[in-house]
gemmi code that builds the backbone of each chain (N, CA, C; Angstrom):
import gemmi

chains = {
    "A": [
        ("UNK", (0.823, -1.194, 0.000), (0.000, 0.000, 0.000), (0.867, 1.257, 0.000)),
        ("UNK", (1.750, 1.174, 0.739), (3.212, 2.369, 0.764), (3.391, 2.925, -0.708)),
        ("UNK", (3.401, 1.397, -1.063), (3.916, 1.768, -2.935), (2.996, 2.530, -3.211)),
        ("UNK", (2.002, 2.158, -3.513), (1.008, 2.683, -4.095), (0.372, 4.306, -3.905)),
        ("UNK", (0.811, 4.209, -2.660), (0.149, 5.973, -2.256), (1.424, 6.615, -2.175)),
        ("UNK", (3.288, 6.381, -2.667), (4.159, 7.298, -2.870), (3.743, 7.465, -4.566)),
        ("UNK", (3.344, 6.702, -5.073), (2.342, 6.718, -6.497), (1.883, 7.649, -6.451)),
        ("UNK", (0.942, 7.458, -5.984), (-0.448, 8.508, -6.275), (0.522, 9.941, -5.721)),
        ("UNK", (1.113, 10.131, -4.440), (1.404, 11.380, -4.518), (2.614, 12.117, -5.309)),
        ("UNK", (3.439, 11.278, -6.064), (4.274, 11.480, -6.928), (3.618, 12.218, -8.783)),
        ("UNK", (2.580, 11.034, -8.289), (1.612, 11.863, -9.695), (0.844, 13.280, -9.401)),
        ("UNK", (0.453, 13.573, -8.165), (-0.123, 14.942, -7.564), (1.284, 16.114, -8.031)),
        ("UNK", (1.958, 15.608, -7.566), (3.210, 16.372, -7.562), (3.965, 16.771, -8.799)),
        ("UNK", (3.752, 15.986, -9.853), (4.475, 16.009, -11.151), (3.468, 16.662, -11.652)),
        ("UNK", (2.214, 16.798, -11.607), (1.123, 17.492, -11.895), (0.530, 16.505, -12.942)),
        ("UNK", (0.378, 15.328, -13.417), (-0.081, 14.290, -14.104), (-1.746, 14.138, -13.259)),
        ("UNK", (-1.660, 14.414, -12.136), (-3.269, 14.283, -11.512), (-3.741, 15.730, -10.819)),
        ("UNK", (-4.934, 15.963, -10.767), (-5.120, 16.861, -10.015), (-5.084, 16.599, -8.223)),
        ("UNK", (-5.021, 17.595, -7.405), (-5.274, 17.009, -5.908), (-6.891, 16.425, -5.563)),
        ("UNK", (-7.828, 16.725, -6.249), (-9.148, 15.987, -6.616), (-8.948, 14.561, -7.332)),
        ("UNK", (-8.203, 13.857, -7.738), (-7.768, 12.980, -8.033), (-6.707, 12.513, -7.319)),
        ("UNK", (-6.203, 12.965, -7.127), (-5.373, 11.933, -5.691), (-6.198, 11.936, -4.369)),
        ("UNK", (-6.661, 12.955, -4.105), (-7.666, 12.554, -2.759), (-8.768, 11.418, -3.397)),
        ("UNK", (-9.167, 11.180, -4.162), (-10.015, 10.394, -4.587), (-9.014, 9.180, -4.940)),
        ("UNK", (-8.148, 8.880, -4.706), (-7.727, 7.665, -5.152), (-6.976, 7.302, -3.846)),
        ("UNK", (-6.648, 8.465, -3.211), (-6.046, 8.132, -1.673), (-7.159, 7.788, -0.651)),
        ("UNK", (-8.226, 7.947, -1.109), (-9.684, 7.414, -0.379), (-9.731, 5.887, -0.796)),
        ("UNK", (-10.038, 6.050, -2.169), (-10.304, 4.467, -2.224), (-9.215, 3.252, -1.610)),
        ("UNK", (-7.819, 4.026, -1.713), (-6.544, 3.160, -1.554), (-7.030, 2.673, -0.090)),
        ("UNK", (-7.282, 3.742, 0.816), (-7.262, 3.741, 2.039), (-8.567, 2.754, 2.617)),
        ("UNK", (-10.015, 2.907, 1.468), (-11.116, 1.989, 2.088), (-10.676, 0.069, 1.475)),
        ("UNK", (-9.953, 0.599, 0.330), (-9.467, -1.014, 0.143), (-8.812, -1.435, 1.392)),
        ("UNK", (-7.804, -0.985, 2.254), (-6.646, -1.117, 3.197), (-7.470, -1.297, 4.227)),
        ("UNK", (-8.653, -0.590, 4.476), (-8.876, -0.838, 5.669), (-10.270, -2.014, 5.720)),
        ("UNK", (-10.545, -2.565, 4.649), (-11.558, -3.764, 4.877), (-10.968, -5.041, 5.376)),
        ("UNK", (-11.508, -5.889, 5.517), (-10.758, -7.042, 6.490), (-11.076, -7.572, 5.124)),
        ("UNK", (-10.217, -8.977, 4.684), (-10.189, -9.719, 4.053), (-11.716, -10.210, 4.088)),
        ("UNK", (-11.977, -10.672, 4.604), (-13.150, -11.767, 4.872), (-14.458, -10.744, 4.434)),
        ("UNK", (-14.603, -9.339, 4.869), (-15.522, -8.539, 4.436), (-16.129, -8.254, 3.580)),
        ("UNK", (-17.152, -7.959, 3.331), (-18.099, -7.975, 1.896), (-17.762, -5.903, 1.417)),
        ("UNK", (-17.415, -5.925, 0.383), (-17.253, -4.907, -0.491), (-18.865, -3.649, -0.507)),
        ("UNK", (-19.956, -4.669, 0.239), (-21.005, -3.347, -0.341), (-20.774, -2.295, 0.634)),
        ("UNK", (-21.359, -0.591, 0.047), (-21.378, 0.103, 0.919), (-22.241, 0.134, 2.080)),
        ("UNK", (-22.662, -0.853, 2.384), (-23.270, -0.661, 3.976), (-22.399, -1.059, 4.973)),
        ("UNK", (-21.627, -2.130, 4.302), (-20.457, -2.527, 5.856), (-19.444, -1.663, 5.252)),
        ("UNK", (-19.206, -0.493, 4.065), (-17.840, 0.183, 4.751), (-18.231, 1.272, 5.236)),
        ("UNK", (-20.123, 1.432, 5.185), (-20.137, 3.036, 5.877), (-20.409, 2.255, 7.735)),
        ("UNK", (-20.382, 1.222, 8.705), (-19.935, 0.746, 9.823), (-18.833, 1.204, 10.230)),
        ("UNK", (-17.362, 1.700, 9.276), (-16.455, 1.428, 9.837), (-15.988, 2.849, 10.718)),
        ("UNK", (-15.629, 3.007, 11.687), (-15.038, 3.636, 12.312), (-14.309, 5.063, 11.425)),
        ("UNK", (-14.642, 5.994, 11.026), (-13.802, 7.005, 10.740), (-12.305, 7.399, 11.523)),
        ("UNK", (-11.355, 7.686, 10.207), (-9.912, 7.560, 10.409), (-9.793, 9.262, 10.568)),
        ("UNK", (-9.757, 9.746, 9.265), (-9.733, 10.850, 8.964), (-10.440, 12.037, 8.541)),
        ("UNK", (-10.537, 13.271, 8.787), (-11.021, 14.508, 8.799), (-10.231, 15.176, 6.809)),
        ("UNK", (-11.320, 15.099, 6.087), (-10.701, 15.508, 5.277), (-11.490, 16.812, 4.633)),
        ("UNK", (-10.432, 17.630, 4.295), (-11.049, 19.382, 3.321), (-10.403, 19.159, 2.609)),
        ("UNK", (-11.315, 19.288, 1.738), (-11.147, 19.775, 0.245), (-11.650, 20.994, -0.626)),
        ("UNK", (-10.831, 21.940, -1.099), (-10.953, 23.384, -1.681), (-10.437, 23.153, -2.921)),
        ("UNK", (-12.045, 23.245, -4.093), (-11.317, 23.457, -5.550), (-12.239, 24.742, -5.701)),
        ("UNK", (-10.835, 25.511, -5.961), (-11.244, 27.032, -6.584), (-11.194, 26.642, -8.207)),
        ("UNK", (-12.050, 27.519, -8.821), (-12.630, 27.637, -10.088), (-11.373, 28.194, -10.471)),
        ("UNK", (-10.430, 29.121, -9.919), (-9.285, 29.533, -10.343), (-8.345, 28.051, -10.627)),
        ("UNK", (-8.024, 27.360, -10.325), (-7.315, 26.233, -9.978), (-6.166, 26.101, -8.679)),
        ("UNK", (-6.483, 27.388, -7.613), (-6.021, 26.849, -6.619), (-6.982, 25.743, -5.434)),
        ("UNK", (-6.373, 24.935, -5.214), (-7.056, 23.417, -4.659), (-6.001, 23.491, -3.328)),
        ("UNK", (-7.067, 23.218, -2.376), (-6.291, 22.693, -1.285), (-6.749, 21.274, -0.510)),
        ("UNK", (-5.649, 20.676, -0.198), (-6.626, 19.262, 0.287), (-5.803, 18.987, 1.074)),
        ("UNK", (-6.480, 18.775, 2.728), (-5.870, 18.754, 4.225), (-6.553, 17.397, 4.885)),
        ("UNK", (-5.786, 16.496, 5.098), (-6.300, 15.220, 5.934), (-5.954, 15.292, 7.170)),
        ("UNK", (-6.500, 14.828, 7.928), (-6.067, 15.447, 9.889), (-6.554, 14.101, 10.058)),
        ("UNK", (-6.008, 13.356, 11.033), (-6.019, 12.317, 12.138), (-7.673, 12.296, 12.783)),
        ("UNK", (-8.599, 11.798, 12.720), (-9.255, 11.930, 13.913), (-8.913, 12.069, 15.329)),
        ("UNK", (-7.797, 10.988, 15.498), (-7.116, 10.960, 16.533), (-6.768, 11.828, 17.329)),
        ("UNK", (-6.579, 13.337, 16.019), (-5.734, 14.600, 16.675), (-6.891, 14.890, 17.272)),
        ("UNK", (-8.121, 15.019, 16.477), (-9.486, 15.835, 17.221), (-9.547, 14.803, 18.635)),
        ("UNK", (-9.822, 13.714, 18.695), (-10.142, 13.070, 19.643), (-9.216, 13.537, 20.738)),
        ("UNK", (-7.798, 13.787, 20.940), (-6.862, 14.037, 21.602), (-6.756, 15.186, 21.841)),
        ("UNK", (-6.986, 16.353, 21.145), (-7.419, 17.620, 21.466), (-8.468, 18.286, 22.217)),
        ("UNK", (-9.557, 17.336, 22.057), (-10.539, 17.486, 22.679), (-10.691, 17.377, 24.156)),
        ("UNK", (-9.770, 15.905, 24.568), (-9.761, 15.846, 25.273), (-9.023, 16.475, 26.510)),
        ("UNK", (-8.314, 17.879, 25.546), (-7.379, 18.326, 26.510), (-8.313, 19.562, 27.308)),
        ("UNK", (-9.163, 19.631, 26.509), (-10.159, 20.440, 26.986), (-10.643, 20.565, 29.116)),
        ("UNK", (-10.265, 19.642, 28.999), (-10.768, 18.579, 30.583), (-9.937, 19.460, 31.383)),
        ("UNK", (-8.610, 19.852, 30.872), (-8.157, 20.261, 31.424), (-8.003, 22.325, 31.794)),
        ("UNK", (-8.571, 22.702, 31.133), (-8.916, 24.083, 30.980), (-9.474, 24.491, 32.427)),
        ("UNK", (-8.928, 25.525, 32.929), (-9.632, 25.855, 33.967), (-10.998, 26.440, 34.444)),
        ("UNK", (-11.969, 25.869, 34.983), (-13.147, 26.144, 35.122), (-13.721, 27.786, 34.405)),
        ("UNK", (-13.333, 28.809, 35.916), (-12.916, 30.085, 35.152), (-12.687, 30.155, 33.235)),
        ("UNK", (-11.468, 29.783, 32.684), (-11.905, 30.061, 31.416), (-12.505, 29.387, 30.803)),
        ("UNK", (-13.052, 28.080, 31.420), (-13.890, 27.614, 30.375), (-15.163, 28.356, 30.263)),
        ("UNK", (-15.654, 28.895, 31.337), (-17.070, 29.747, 31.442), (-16.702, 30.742, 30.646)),
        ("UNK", (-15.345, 31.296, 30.586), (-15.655, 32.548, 29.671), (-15.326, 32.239, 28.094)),
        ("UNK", (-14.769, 30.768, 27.562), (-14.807, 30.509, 26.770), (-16.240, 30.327, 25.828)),
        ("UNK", (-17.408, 29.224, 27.151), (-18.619, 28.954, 26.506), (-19.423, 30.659, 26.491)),
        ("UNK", (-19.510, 31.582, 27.320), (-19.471, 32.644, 26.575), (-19.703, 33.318, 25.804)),
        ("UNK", (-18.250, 33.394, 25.521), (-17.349, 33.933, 24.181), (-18.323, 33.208, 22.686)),
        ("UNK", (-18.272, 31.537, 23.025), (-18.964, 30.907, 21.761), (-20.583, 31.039, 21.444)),
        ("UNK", (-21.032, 31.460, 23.396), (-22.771, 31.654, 22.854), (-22.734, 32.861, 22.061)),
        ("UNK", (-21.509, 34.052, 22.634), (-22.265, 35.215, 21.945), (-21.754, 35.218, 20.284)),
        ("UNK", (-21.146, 34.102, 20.257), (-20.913, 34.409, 18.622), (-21.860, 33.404, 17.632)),
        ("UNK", (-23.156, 32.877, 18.381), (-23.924, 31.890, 18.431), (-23.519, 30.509, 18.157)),
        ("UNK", (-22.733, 30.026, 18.589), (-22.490, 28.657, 19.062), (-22.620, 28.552, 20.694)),
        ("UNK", (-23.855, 28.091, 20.746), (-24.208, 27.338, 22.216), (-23.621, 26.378, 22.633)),
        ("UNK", (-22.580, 26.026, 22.668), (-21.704, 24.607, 23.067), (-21.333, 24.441, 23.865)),
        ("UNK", (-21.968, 23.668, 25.714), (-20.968, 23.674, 27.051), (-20.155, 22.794, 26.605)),
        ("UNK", (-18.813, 23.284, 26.825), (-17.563, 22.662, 26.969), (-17.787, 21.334, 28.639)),
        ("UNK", (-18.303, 22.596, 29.405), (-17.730, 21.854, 30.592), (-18.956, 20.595, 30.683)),
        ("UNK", (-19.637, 20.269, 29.781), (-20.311, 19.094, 30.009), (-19.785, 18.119, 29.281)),
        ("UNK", (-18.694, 18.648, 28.239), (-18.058, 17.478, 27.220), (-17.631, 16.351, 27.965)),
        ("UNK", (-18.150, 15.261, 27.739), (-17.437, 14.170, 28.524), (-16.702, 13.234, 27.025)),
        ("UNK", (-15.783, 12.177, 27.722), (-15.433, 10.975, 26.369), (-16.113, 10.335, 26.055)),
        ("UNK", (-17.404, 10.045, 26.937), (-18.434, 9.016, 26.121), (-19.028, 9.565, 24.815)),
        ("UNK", (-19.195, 11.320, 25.658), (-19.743, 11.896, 24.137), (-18.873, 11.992, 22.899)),
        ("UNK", (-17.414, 12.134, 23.615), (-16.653, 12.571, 22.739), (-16.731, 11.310, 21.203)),
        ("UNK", (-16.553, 9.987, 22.059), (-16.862, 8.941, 21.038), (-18.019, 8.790, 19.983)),
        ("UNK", (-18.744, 9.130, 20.765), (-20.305, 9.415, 19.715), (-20.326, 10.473, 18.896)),
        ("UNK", (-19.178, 11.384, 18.992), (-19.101, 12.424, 18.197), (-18.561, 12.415, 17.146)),
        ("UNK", (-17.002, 11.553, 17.549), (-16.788, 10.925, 16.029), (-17.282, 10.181, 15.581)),
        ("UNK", (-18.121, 8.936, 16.365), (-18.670, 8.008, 15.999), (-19.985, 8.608, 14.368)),
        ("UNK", (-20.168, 9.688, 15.161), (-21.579, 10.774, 14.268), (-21.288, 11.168, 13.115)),
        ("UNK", (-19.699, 11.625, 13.114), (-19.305, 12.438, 11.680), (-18.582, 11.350, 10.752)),
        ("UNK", (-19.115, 10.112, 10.813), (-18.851, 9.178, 9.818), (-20.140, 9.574, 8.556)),
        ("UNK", (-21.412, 10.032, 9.255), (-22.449, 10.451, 8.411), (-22.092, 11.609, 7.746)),
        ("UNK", (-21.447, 12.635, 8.542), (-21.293, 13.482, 8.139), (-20.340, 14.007, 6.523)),
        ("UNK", (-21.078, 15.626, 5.839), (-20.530, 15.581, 5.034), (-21.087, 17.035, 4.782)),
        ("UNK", (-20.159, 18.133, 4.486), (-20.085, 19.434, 4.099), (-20.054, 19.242, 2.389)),
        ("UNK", (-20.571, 19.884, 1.872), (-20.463, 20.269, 0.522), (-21.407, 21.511, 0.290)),
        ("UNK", (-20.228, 22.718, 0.036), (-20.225, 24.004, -0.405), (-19.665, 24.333, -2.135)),
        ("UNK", (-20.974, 24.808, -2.950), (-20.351, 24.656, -4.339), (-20.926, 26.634, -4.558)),
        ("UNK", (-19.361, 27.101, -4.284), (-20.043, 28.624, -4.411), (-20.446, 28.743, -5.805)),
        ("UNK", (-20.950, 30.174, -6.073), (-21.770, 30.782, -7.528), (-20.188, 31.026, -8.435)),
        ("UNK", (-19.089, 31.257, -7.876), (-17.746, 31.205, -8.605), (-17.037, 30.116, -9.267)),
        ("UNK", (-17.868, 28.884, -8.608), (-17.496, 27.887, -8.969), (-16.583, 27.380, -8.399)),
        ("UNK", (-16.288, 27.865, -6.388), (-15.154, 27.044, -6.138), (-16.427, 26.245, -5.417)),
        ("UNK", (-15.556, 24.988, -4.801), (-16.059, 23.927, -4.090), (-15.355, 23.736, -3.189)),
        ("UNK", (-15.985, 23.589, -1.276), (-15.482, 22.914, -0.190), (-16.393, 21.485, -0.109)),
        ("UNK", (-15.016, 20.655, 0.712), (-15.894, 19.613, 0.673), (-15.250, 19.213, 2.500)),
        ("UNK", (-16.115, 18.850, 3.262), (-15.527, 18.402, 4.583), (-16.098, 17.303, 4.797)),
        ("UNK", (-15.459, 16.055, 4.909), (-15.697, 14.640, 5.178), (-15.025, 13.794, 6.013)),
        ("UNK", (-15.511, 12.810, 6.820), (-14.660, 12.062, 7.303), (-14.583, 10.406, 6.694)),
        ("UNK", (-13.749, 9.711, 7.102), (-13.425, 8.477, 5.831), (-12.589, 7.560, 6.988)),
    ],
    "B": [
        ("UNK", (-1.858, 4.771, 22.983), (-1.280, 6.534, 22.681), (-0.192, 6.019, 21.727)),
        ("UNK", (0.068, 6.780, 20.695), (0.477, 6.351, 19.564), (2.038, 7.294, 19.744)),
        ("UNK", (3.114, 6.563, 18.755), (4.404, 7.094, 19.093), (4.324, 8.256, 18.406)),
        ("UNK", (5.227, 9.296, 18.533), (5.569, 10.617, 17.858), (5.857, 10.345, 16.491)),
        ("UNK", (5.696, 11.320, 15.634), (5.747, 11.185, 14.221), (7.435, 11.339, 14.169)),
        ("UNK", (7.606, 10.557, 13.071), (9.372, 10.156, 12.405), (9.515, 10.999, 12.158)),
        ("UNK", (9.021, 11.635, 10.948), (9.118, 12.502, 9.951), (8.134, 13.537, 9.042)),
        ("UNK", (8.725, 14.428, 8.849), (7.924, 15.678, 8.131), (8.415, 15.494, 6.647)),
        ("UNK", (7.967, 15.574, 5.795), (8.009, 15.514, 4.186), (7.699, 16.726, 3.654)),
        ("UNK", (8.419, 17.493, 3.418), (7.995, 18.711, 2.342), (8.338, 18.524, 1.104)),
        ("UNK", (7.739, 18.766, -0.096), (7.771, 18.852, -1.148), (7.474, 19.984, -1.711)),
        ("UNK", (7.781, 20.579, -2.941), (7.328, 21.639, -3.763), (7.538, 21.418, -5.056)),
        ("UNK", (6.598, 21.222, -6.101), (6.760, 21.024, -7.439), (6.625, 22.781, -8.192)),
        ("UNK", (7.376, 22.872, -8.886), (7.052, 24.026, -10.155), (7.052, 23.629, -11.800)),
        ("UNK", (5.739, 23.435, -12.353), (6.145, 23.158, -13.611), (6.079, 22.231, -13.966)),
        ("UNK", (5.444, 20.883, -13.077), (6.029, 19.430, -13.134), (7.563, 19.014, -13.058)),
        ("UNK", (8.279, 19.828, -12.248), (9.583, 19.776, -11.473), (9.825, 19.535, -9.876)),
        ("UNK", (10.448, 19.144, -9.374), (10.415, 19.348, -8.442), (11.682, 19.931, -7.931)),
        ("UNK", (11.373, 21.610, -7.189), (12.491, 22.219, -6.823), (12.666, 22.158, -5.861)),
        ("UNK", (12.341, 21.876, -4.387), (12.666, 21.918, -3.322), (11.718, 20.408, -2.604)),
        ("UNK", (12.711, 19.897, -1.726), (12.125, 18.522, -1.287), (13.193, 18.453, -0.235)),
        ("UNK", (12.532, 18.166, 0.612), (12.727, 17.833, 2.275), (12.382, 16.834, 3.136)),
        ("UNK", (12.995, 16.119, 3.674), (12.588, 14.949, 4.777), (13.178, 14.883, 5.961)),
        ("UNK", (12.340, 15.837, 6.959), (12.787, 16.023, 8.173), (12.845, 14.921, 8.873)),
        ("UNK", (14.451, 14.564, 9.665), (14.128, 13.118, 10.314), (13.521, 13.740, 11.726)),
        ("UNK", (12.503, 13.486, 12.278), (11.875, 14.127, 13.326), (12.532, 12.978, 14.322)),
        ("UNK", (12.312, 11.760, 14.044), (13.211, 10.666, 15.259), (14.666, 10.964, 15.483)),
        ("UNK", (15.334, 11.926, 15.479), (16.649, 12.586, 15.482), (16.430, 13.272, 16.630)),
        ("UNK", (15.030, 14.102, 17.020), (14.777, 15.019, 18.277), (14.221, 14.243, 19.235)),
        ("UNK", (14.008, 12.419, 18.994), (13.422, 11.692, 20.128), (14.051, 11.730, 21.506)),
        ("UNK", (15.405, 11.378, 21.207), (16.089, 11.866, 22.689), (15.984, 13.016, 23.326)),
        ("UNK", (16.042, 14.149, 22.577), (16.162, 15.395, 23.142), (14.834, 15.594, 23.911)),
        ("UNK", (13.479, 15.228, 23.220), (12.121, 14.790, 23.839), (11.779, 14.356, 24.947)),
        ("UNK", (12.582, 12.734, 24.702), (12.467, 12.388, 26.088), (13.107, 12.292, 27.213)),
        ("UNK", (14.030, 13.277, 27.253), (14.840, 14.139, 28.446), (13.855, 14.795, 29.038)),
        ("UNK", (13.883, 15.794, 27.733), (12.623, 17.106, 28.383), (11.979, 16.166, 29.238)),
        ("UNK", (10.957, 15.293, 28.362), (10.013, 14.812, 29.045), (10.077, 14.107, 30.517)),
        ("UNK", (10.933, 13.617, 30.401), (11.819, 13.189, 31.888), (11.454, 14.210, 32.863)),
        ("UNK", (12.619, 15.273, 32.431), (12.515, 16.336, 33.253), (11.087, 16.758, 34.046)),
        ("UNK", (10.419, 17.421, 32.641), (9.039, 17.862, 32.660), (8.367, 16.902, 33.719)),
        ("UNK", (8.078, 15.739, 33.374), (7.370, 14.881, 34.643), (7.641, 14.482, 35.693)),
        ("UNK", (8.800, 14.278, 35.623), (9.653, 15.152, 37.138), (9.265, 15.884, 37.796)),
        ("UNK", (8.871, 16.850, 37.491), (8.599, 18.374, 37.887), (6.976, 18.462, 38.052)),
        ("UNK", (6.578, 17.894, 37.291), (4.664, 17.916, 37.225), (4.210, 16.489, 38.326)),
        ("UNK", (5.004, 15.673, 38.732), (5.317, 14.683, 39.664), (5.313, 15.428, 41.611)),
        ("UNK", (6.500, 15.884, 41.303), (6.168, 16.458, 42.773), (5.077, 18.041, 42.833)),
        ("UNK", (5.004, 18.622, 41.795), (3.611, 19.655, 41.850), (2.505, 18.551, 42.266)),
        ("UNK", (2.201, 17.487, 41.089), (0.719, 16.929, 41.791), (1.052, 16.635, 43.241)),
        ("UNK", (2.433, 15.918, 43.511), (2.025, 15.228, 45.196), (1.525, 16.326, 46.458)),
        ("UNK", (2.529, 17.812, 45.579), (1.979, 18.715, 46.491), (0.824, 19.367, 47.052)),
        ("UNK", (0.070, 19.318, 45.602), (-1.133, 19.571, 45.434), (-2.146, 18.103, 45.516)),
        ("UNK", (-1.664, 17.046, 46.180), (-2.604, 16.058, 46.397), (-2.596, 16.179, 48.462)),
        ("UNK", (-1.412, 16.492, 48.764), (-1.685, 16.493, 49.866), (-2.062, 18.035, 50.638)),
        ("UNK", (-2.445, 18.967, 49.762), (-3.000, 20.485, 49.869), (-4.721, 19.842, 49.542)),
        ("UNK", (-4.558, 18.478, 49.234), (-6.030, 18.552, 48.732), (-6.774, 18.991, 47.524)),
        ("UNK", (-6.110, 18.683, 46.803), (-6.698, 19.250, 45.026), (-6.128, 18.351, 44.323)),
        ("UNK", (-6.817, 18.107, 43.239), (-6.851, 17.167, 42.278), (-5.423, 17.267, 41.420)),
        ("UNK", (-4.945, 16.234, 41.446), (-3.798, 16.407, 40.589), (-3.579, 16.019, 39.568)),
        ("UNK", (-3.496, 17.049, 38.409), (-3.583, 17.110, 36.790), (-2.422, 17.256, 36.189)),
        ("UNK", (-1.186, 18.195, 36.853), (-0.311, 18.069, 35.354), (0.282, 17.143, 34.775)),
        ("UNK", (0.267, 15.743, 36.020), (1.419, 14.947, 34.985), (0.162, 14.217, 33.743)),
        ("UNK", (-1.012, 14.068, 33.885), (-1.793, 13.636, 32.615), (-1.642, 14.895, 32.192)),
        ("UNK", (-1.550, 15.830, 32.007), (-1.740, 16.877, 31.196), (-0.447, 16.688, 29.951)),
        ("UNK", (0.652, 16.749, 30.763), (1.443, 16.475, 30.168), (1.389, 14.997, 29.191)),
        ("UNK", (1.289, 13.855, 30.108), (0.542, 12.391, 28.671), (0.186, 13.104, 28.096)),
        ("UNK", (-1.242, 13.596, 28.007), (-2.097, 13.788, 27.024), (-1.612, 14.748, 26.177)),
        ("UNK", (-0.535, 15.671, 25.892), (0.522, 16.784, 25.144), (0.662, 15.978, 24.296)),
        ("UNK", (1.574, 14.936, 24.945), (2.176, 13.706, 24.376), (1.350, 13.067, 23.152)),
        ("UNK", (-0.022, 12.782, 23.757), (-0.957, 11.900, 22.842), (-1.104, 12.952, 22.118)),
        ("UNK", (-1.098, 13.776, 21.802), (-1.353, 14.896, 20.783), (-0.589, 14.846, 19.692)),
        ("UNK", (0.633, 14.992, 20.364), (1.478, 14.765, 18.896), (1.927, 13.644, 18.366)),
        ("UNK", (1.431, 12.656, 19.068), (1.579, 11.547, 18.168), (0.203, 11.092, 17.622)),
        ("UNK", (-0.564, 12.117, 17.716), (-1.726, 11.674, 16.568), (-1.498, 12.906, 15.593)),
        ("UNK", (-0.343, 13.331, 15.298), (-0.480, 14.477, 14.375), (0.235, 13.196, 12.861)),
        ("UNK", (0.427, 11.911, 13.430), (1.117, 11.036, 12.219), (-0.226, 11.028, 11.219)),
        ("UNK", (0.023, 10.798, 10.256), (-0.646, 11.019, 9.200), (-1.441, 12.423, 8.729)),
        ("UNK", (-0.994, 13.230, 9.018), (-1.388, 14.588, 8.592), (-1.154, 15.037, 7.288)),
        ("UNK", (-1.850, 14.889, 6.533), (-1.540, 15.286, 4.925), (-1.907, 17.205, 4.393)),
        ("UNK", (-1.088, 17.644, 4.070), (-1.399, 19.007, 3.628), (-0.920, 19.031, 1.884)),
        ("UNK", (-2.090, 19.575, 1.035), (-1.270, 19.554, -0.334), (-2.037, 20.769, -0.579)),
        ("UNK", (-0.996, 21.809, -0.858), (-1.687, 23.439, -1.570), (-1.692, 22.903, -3.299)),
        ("UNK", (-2.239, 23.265, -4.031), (-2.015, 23.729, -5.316), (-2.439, 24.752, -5.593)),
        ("UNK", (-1.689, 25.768, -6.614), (-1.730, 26.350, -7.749), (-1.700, 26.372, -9.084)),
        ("UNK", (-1.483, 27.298, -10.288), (-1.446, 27.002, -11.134), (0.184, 26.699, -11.831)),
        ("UNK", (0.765, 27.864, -11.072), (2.500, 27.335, -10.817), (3.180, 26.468, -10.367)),
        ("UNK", (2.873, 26.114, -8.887), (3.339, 25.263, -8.102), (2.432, 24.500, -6.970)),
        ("UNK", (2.989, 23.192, -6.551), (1.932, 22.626, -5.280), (3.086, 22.237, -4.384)),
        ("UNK", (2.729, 22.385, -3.056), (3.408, 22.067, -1.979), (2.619, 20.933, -0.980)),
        ("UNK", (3.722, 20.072, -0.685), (2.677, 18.842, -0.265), (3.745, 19.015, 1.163)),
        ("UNK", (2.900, 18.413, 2.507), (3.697, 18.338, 3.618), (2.886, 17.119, 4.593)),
        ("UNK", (3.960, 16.080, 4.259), (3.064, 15.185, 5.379), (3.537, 14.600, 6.359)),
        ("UNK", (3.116, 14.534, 7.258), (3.475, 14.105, 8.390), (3.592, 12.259, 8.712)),
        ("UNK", (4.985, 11.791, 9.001), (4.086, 10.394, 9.144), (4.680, 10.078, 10.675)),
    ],
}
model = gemmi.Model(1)
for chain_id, residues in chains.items():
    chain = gemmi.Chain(chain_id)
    for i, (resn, *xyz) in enumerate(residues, 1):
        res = gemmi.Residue()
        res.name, res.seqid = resn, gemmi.SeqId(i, " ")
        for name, pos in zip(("N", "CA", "C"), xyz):
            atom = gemmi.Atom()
            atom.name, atom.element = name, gemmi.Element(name[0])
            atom.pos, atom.b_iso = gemmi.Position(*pos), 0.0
            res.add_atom(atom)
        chain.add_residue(res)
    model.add_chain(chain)
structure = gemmi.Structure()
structure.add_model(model)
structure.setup_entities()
């Protein structure tokens, strides 16, 4: 699989693919890699699986493209550092986020939720196609 | 909790060239890391005992783990800019 995805990003890079084409082929590489042998190929058992990664994708109509994969892991691990914030600023953090209208208590975040949260954004899926013709896309995989 | 990332990969293509390319060995700063880290929990070690027998909950030495678990979930971090000139790819493994 190594081989294969210094491939794909060697072709991003030489400019032979677009980054919409290597994220799309670094997806599939990655849902082949992560099925178990024994597993059935339809999409109902690979949308079960556990989300890995947080991925954005930006194609400007200009042809600048940006495409950022993040760890779940990092969110999961970040999140949890939250726990540690001191009471004090966390109140003036939640706050800070009602008055910019995000209602979100921090200080009720627990890890059970935290799991159900990634567990949630396996459904999840952003797609922004402005009138310019750029496109965001936010997914997890 | 997953180990610290090896390495940083920068790349930059112009043109379908590639002019600048980089492979930071990041496992080169592991020792220097886990000194600090030594140190550091050392130090966040006798703060909690102090603050366990003052009676308060004692957090920094997980604070510190959990730093830890942070950056070793930064492995697999993929960044690729493009333009119409050039793309810069930087990944973390």
């Amino acid at each position: 699989m190594g081989q294969e995805r210094e491939r794909i990003l060697d072709l991003l890079v030489s400019g032979k693919i677009t980054a919409e084409e290597a994220g799309r082929l670094l997806d599939a590489l990655e849902s082949r890699s992560s099925q178990p042998v024994t597993a059935a190929t339809s999409p109902e058992v690979r949308s079960t699986e556990t989300p890995k990664y947080i991925y954005v994708k930006v194609l400007s109509a200009k042809g600048d493209n940006v495409n950022v994969k993040v760890p779940l892991g990092l969110v999961r691990a970040g999140l949890k550092l939250t726990s540690f914030i001191p009471q004090p600023a966390m109140e003036q953090i939640n706050k800070s986020m009602g008055d910019h209208g995000m209602s979100v208590d921090l200080l009720n975040f627990k890890a059970e939720d935290l799991e159900e949260l990634i567990e949630a954004l396996r459904e999840m899926e952003v797609n922004v196609d402005a009138v310019n013709g750029d496109n965001v896309r936010v997914y997890c995989a | 909790m997953r180990v610290p990332p090896y390495a940083v990969a920068v790349r930059i293509v112009e043109q379908e060239r590639t002019k600048f390319r980089i492979w930071f060995p990041l496992f080169l700063l592991w020792p220097l890391l886990l000194v600090f880290l030594l140190l550091t929990l050392i130090a966040t070690l006798i703060v909690d005992i102090a603050r366990l027998i003052a009676g308060r909950r004692r957090t920094y030495t997980r604070l510190v783990v959990e730093c830890l678990g942070v950056v070793g979930e930064t492995r697999g971090t993929e960044v690729f800019i493009e333009d119409k000139e050039r793309t810069v790819a930087v990944t973390v493994r």
